[in-house]
N, CA and C atoms as a LAMMPS dump frame, in Angstrom:
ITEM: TIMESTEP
0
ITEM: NUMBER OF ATOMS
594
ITEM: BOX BOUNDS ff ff ff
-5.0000000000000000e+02 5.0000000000000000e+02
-5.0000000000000000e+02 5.0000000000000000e+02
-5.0000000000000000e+02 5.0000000000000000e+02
ITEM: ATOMS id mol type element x y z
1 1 1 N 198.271 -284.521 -33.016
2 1 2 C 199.709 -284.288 -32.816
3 1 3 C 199.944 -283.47 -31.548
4 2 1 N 199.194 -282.468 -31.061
5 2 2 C 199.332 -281.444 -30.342
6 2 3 C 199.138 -282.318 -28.884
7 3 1 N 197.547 -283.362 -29.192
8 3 2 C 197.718 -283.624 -27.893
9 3 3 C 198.324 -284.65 -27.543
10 4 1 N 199.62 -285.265 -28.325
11 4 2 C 200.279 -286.332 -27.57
12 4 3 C 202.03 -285.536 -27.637
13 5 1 N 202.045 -284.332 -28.027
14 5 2 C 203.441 -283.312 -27.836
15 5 3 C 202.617 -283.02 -26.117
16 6 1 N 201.595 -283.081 -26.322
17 6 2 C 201.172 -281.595 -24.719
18 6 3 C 200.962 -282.492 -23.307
19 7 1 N 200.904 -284.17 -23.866
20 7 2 C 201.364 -284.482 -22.488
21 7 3 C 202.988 -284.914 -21.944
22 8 1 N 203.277 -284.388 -22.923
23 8 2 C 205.245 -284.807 -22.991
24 8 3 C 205.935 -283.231 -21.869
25 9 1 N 206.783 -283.458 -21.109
26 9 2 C 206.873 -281.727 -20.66
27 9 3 C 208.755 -282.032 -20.441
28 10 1 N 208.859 -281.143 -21.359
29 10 2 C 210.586 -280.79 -21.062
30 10 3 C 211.026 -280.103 -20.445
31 11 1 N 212.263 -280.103 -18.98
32 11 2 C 212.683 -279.246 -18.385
33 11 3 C 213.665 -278.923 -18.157
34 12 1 N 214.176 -277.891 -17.616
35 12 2 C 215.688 -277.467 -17.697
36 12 3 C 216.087 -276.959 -16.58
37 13 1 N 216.957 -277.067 -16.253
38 13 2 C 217.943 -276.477 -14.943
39 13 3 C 217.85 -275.212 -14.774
40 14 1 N 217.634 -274.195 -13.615
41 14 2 C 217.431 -273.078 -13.216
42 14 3 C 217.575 -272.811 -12.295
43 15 1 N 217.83 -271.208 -11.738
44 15 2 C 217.314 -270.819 -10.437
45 15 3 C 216.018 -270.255 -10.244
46 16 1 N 215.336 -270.646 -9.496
47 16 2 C 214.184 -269.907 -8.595
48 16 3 C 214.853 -268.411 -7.96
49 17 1 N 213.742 -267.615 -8.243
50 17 2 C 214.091 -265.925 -7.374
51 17 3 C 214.265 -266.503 -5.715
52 18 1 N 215.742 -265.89 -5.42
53 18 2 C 215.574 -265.962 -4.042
54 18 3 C 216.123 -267.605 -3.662
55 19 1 N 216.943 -267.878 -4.77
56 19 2 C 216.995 -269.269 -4.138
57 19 3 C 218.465 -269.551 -5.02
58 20 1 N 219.814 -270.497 -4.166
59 20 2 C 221.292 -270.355 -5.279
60 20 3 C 220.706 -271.929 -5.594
61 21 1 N 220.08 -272.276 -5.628
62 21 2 C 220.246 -274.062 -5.825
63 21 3 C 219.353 -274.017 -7.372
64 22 1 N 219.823 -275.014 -8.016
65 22 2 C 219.39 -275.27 -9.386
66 22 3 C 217.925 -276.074 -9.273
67 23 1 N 217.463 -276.079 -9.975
68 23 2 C 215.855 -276.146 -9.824
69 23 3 C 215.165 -277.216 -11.187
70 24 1 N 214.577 -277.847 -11.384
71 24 2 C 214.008 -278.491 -12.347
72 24 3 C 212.821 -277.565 -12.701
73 25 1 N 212.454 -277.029 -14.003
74 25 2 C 211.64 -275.84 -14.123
75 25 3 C 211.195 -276.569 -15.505
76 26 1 N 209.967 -276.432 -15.988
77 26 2 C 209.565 -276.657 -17.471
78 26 3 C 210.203 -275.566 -18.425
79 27 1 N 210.642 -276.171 -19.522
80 27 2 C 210.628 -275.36 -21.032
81 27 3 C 209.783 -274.577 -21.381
82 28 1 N 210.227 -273.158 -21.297
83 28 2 C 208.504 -272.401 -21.472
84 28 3 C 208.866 -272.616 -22.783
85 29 1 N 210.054 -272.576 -24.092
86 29 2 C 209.538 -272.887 -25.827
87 29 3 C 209.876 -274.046 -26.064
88 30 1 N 209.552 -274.972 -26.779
89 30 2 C 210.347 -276.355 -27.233
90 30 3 C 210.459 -275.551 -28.858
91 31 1 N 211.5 -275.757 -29.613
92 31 2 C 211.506 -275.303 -30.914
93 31 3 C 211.203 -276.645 -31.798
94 32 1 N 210.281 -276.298 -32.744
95 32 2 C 209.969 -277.464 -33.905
96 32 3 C 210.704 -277.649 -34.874
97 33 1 N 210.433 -276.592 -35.784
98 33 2 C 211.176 -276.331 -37.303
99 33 3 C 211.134 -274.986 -37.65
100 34 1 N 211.633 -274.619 -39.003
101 34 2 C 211.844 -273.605 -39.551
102 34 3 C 211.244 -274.067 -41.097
103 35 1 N 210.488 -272.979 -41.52
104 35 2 C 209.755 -273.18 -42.566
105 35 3 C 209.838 -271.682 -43.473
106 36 1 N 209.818 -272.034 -45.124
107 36 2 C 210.005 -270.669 -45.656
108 36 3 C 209.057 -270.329 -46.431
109 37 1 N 208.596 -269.54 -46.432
110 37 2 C 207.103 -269.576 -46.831
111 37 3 C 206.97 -267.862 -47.605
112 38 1 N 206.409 -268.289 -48.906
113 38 2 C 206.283 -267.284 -49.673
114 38 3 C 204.665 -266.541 -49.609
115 39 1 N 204.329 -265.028 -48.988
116 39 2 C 203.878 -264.197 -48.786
117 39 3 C 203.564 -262.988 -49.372
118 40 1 N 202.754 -263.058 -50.391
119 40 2 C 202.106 -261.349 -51.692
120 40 3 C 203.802 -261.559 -51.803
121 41 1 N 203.949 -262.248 -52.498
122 41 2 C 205.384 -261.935 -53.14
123 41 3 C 206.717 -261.577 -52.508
124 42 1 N 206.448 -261.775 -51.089
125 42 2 C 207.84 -261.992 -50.091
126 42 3 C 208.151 -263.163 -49.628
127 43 1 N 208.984 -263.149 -48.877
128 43 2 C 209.665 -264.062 -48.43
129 43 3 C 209.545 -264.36 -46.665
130 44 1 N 209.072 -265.074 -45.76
131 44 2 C 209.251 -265.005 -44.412
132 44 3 C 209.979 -266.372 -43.862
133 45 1 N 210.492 -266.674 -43.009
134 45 2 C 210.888 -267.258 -42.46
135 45 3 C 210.291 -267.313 -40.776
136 46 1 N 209.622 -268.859 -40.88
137 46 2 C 208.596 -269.243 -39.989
138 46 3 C 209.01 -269.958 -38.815
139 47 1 N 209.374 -269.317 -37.397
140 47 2 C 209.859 -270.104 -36.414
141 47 3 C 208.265 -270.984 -36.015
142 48 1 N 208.336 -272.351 -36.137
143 48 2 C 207.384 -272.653 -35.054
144 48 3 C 207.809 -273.887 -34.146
145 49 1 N 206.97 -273.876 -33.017
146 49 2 C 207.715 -274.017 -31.546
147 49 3 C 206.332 -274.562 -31.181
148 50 1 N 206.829 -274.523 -29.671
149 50 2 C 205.183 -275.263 -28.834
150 50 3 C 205.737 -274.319 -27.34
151 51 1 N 204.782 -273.561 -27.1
152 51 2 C 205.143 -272.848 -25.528
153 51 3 C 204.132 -273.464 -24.706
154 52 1 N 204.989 -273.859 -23.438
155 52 2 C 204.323 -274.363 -21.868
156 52 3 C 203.165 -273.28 -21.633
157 53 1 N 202.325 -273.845 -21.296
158 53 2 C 201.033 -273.301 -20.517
159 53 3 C 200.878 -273.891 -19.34
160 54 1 N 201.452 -272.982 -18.106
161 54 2 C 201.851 -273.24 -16.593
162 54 3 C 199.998 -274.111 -16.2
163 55 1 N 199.072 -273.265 -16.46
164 55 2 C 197.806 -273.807 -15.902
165 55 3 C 197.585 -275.374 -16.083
166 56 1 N 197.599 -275.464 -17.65
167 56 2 C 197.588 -276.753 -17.877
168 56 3 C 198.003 -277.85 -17.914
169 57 1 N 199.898 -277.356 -17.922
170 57 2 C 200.634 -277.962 -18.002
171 57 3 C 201.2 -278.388 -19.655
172 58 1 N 200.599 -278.287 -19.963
173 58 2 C 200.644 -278.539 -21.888
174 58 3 C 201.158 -277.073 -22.722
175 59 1 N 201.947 -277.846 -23.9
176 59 2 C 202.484 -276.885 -24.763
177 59 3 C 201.593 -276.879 -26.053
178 60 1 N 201.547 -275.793 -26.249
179 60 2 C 200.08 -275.056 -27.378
180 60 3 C 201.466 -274.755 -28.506
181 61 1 N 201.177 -275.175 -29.575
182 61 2 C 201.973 -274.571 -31.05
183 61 3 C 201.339 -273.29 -31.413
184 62 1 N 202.855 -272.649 -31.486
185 62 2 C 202.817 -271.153 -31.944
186 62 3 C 203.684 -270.945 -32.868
187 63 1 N 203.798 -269.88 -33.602
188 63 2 C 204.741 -269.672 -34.739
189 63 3 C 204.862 -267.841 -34.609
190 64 1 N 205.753 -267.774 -35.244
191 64 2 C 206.399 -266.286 -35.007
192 64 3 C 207.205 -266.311 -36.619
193 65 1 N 207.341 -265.084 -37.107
194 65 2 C 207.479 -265.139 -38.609
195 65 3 C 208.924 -263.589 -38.583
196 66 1 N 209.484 -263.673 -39.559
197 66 2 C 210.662 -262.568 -39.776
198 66 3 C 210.574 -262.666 -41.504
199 67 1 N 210.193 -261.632 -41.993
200 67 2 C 210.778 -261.116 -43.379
201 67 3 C 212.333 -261.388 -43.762
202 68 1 N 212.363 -261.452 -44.653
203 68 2 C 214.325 -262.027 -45.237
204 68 3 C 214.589 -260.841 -46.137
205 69 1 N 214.451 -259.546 -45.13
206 69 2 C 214.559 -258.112 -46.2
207 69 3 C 216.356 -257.853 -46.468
208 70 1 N 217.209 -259.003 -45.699
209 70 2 C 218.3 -258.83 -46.292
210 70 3 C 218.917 -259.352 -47.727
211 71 1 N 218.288 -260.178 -48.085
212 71 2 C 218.564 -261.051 -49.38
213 71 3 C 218.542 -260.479 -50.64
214 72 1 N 218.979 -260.796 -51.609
215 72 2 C 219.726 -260.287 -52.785
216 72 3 C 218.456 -260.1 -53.617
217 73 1 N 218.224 -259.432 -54.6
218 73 2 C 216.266 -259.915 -55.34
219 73 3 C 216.631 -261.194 -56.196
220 74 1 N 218 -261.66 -56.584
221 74 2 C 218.34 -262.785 -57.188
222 74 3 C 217.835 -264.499 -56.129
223 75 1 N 218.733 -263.924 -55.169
224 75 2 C 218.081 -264.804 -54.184
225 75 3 C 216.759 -264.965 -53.943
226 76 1 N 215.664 -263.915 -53.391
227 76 2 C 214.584 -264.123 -53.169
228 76 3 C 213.695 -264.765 -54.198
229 77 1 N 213.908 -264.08 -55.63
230 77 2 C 212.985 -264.365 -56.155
231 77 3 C 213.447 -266.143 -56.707
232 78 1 N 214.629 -266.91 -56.696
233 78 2 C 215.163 -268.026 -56.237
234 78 3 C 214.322 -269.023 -55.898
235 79 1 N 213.946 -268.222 -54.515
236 79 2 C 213.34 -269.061 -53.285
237 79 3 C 212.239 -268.684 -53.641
238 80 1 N 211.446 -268.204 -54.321
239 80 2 C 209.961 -267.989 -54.111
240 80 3 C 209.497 -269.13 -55.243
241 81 1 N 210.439 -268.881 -55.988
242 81 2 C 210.181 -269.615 -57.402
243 81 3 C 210.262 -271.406 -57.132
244 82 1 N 210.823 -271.658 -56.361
245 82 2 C 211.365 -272.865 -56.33
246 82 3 C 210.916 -273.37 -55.002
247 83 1 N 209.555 -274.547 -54.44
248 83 2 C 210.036 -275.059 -53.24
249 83 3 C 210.684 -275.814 -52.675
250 84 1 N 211.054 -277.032 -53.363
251 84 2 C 212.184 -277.414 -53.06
252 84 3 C 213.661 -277.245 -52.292
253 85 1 N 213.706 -275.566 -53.315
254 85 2 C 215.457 -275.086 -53.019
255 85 3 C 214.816 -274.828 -51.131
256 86 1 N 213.219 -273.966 -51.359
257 86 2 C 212.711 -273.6 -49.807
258 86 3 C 212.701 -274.812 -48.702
259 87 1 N 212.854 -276.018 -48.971
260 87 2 C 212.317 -276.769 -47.992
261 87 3 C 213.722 -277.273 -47.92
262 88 1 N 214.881 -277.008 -48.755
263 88 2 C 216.117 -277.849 -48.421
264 88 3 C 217.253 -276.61 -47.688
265 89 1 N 216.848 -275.529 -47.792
266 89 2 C 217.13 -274.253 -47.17
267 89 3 C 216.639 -274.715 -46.002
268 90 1 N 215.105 -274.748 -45.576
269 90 2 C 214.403 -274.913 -44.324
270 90 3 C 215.146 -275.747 -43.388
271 91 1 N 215.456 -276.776 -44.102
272 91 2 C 215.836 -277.991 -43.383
273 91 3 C 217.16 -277.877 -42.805
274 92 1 N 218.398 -277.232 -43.503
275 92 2 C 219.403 -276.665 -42.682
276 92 3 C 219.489 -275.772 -42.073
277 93 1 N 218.726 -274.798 -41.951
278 93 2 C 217.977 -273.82 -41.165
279 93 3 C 217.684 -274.715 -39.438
280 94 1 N 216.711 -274.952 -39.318
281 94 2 C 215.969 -276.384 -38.437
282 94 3 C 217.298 -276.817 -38.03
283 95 1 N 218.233 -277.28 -38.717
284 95 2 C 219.284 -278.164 -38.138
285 95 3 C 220.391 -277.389 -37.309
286 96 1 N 220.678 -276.575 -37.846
287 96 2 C 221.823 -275.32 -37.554
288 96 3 C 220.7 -275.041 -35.953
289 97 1 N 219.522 -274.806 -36.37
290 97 2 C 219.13 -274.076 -34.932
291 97 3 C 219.345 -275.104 -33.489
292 98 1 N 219.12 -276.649 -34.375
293 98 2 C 219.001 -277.176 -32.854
294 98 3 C 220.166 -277.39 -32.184
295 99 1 N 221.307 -277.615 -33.437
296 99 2 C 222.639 -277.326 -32.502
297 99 3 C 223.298 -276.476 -31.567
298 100 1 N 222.691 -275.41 -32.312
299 100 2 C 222.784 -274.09 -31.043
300 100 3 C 222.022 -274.513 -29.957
301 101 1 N 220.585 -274.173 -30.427
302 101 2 C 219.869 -274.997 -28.996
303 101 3 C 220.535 -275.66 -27.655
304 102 1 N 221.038 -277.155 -28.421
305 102 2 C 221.925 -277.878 -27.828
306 102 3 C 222.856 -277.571 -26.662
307 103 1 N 223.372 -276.538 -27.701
308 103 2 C 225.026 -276.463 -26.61
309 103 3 C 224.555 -274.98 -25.707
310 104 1 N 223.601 -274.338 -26.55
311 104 2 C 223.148 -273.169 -25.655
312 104 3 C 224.223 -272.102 -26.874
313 105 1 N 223.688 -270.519 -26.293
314 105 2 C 224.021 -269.564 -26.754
315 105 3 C 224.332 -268.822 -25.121
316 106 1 N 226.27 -268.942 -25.026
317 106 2 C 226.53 -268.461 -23.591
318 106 3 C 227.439 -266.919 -23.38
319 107 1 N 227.638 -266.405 -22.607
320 107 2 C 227.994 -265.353 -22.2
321 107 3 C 228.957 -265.597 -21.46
322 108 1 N 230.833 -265.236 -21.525
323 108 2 C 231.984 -265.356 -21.212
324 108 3 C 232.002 -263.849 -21.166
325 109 1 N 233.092 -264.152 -19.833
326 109 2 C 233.657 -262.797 -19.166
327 109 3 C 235.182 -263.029 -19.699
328 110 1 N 235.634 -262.118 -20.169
329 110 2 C 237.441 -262.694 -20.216
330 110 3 C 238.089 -261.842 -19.07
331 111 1 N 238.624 -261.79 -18.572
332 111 2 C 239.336 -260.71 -17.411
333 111 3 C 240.859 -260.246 -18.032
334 112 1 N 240.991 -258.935 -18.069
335 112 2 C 242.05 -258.098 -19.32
336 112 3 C 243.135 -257.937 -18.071
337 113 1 N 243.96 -257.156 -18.398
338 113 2 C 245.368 -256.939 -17.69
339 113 3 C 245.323 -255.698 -16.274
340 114 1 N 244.411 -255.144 -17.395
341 114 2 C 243.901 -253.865 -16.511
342 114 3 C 242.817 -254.221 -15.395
343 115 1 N 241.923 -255.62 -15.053
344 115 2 C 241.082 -255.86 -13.973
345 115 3 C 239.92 -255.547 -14.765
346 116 1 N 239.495 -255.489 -15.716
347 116 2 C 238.235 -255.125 -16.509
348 116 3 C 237.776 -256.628 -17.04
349 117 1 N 237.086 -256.362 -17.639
350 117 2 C 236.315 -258.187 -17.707
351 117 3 C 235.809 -257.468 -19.609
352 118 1 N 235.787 -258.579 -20.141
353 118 2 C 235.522 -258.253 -22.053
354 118 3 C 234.637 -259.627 -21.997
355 119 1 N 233.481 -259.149 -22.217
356 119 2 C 232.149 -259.946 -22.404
357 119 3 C 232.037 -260.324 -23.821
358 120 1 N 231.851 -261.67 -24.121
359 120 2 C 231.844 -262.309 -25.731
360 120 3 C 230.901 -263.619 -25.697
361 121 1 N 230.431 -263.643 -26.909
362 121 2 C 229.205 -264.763 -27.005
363 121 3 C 230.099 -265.956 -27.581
364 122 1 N 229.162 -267.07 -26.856
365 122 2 C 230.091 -268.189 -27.436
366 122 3 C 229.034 -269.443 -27.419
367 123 1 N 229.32 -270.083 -29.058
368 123 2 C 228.035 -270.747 -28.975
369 123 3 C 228.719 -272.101 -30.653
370 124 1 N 227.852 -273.018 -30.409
371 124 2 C 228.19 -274.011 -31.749
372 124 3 C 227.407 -273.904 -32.518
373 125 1 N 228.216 -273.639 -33.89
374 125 2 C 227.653 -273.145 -35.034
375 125 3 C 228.476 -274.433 -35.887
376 126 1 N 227.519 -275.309 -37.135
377 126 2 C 228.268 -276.136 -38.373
378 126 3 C 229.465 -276.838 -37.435
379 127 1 N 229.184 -277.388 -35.925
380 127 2 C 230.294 -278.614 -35.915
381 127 3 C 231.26 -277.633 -34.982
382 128 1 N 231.542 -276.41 -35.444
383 128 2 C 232.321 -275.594 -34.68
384 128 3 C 231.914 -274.852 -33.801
385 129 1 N 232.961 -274.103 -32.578
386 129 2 C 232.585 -272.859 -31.255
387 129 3 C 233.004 -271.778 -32.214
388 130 1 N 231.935 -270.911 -31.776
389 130 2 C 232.303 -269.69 -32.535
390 130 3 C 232.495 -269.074 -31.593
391 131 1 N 232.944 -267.619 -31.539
392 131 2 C 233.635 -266.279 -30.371
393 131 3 C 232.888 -265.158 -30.841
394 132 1 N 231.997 -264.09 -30.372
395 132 2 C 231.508 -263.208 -30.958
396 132 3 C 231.94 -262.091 -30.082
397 133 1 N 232.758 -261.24 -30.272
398 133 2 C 232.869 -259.97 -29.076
399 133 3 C 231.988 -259.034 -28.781
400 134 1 N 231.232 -258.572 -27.966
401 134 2 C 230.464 -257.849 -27.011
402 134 3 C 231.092 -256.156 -26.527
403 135 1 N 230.381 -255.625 -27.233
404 135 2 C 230.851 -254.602 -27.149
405 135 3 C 230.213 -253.55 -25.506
406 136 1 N 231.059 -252.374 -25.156
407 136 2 C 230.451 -252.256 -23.981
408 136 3 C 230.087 -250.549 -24.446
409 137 1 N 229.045 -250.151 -23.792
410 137 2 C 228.177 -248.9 -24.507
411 137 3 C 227.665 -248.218 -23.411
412 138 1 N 227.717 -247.106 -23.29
413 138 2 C 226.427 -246.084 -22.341
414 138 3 C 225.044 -246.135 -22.943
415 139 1 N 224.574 -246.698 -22.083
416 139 2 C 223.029 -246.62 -22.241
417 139 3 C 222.007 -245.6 -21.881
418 140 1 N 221.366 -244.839 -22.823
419 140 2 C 220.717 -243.655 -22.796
420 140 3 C 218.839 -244.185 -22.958
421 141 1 N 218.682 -243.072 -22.053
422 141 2 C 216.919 -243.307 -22.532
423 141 3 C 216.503 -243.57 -23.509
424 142 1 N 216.789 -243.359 -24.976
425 142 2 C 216.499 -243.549 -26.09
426 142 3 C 216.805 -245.098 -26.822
427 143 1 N 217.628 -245.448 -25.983
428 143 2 C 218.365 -246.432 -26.577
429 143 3 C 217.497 -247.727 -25.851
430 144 1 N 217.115 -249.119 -26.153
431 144 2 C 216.434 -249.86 -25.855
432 144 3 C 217.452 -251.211 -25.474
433 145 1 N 217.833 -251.36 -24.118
434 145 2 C 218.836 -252.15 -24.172
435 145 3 C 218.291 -253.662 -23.923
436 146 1 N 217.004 -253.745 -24.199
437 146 2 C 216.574 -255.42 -24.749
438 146 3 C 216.207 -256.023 -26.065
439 147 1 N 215.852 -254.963 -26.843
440 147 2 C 215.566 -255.839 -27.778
441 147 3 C 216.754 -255.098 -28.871
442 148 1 N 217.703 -254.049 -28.989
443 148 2 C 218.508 -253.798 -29.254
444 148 3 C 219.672 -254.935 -29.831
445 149 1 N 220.813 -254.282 -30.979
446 149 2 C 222.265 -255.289 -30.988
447 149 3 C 222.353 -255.949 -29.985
448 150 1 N 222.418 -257.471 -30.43
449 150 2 C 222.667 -257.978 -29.047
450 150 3 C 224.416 -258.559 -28.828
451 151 1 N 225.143 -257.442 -29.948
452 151 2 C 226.407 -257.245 -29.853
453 151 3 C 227.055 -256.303 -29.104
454 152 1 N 226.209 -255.684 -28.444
455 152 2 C 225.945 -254.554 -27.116
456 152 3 C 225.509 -254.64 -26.283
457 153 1 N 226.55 -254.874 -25.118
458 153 2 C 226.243 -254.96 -23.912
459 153 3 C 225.907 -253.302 -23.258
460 154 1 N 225.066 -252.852 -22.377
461 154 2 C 224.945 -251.373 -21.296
462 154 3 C 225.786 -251.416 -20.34
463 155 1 N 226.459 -250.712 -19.787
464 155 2 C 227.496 -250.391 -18.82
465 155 3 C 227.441 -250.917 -17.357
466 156 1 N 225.838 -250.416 -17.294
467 156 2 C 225.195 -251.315 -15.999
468 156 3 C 225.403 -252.679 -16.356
469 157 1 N 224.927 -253.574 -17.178
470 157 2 C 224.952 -254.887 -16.893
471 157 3 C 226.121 -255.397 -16.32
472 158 1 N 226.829 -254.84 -17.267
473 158 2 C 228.564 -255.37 -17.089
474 158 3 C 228.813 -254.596 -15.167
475 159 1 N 228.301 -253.291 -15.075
476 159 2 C 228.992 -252.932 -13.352
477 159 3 C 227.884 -254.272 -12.624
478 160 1 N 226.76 -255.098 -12.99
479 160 2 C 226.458 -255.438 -12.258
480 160 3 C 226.842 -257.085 -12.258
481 161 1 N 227.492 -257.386 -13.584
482 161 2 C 228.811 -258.564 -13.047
483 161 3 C 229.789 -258.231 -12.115
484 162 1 N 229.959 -257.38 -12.346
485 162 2 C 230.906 -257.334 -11.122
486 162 3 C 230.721 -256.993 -9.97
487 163 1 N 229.637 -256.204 -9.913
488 163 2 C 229.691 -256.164 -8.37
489 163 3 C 228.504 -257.054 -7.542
490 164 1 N 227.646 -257.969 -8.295
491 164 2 C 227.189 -258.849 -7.769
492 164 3 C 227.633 -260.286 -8.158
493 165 1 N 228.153 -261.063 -7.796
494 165 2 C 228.726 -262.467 -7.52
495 165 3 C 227.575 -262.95 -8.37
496 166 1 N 226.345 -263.389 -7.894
497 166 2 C 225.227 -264.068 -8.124
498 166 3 C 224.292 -263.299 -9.162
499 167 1 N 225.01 -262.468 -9.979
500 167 2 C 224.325 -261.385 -10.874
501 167 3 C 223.365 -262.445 -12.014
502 168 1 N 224.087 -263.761 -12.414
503 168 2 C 223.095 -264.299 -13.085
504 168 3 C 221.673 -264.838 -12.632
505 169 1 N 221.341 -265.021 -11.086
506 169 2 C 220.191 -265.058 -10.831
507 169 3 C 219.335 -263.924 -10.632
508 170 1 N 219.609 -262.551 -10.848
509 170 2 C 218.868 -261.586 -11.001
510 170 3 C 217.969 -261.407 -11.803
511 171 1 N 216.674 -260.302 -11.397
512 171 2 C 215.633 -260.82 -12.712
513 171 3 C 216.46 -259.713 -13.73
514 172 1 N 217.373 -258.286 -13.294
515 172 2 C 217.948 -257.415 -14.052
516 172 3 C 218.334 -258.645 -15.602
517 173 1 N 218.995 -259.241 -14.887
518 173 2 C 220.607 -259.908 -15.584
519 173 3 C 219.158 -260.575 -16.59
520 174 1 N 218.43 -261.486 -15.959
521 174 2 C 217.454 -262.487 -16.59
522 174 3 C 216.552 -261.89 -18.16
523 175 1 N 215.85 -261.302 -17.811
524 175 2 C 215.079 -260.179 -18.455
525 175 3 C 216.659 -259.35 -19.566
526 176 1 N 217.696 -259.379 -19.432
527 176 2 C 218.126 -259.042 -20.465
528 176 3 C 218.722 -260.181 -21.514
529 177 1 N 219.56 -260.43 -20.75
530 177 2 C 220.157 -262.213 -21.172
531 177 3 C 219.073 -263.011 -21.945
532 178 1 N 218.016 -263.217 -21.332
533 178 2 C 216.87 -264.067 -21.776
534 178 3 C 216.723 -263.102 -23.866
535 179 1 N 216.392 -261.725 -23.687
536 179 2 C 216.13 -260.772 -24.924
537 179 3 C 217.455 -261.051 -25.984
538 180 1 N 218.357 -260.695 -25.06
539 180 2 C 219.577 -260.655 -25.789
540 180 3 C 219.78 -261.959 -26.582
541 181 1 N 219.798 -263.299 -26.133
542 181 2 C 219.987 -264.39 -26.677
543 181 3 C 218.866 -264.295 -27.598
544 182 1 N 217.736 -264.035 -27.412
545 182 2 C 216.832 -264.381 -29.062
546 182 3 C 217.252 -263.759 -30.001
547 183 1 N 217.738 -262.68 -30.088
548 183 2 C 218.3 -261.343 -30.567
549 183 3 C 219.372 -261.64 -31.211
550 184 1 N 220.64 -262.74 -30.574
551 184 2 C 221.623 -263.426 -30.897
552 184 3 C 221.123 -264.293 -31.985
553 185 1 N 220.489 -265.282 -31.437
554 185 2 C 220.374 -266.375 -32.681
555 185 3 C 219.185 -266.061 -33.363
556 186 1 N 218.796 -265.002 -33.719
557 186 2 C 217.653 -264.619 -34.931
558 186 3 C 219.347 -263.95 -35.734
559 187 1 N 220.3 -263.572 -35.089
560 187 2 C 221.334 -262.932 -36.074
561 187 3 C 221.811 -264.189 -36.588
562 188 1 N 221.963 -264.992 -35.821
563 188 2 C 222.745 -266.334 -36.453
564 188 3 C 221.685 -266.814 -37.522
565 189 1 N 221.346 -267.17 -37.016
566 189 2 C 220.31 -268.093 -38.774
567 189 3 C 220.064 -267.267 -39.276
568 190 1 N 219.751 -265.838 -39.447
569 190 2 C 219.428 -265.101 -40.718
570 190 3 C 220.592 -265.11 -41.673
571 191 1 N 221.996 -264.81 -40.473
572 191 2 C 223.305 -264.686 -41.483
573 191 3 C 223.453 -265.718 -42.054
574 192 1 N 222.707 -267.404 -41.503
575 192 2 C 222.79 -268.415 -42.161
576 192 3 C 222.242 -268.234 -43.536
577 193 1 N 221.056 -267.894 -43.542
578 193 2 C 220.294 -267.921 -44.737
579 193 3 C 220.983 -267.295 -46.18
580 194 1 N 221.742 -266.014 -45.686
581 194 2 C 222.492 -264.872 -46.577
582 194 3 C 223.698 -265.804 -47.093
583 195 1 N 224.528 -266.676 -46.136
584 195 2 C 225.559 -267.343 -46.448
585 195 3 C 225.295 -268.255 -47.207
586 196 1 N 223.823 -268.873 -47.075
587 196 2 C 223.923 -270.322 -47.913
588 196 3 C 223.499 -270.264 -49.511
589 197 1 N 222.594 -268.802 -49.37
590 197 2 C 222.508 -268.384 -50.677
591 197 3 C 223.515 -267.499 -51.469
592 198 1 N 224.802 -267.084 -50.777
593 198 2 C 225.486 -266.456 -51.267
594 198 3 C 226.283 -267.211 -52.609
């Protein structure tokens, strides 16, 4: 399976550092599925994917895992008990993600009355655009502004929409945007999971 995914290579539109023109660049993740998988009596939820390997050119399957420590013990123990309910959970899980995928998970500036700009996520969720507002924060040493709420924007990012034009080809802007969006849709499908078992 691996080696007829690893001579397939998907790519996407970009900028190169140092360059305004859009670029044909490989997919460093392709996403597979979502799988729920019961663990000494927990619950995880199993991203697995295939990441580009620049040398070879080929994508190697990897998986990355999250605990479901928000769920009810009615719920969990539900899903542990039952695979079925797990694999028909999984499967709208998987589906919900690739739509996002799809349309992307994007970043809107609104511009207010006062000349200030109100940063909000906007992305397709179940058929519909959803609006998520972005809150704006002082960022302190303590505070980790990448892998952090990614319902919190730092003060800098936002002064550096504005005062750089081309702020999205920065590696600043890149390196957060890039964190922030996983950060985003690990919130989206988890809240999926809470909603569908609610």
């Amino acid at each position: 399976m691996q080696g007829w995914l690893g001579t397939m290579t998907s790519f996407r539109k970009s900028y190169l550092r140092g360059s305004d023109h859009l670029t044909n660049r490989p997919l460093r993740r392709r996403f597979l599925r979502y799988d729920l998988e019961v663990t000494e009596s927990n619950l995880e939820l199993v991203d697995r994917y295939e990441e580009h390997e620049p040398l070879s050119g080929q994508y190697i399957a990897k998986e990355s895992r999250a605990k479901l420590d928000e769920l009810s013990t009615e719920s969990r123990d539900r899903l542990i008990s039952n695979l079925q309910v797990r694999q028909l959970l999984a499967a709208v899980l998987s589906s919900l993600r690739k739509e996002i995928d799809q349309d992307g998970l994007k970043i809107f500036f609104d511009p207010q009355v006062d000349g200030t700009l109100r940063p909000k996520w906007r992305y397709r969720c179940r058929g519909r655009w959803q609006t998520d507002p972005i809150q704006i924060e002082e960022h302190t040493e303590l505070d980790d502004p990448y892998f952090g709420d990614p319902n919190i924007m730092p003060v800098s990012i936002l002064e550096l929409v504005t005062q750089d034009k081309h702020y999205y080809q920065t590696t600043t802007w890149c390196a957060w945007f890039g964190r922030k969006m996983q950060r985003k849709r690990e919130q989206v499908i988890l809240g999926a999971v809470v909603k569908e078992l609610a």
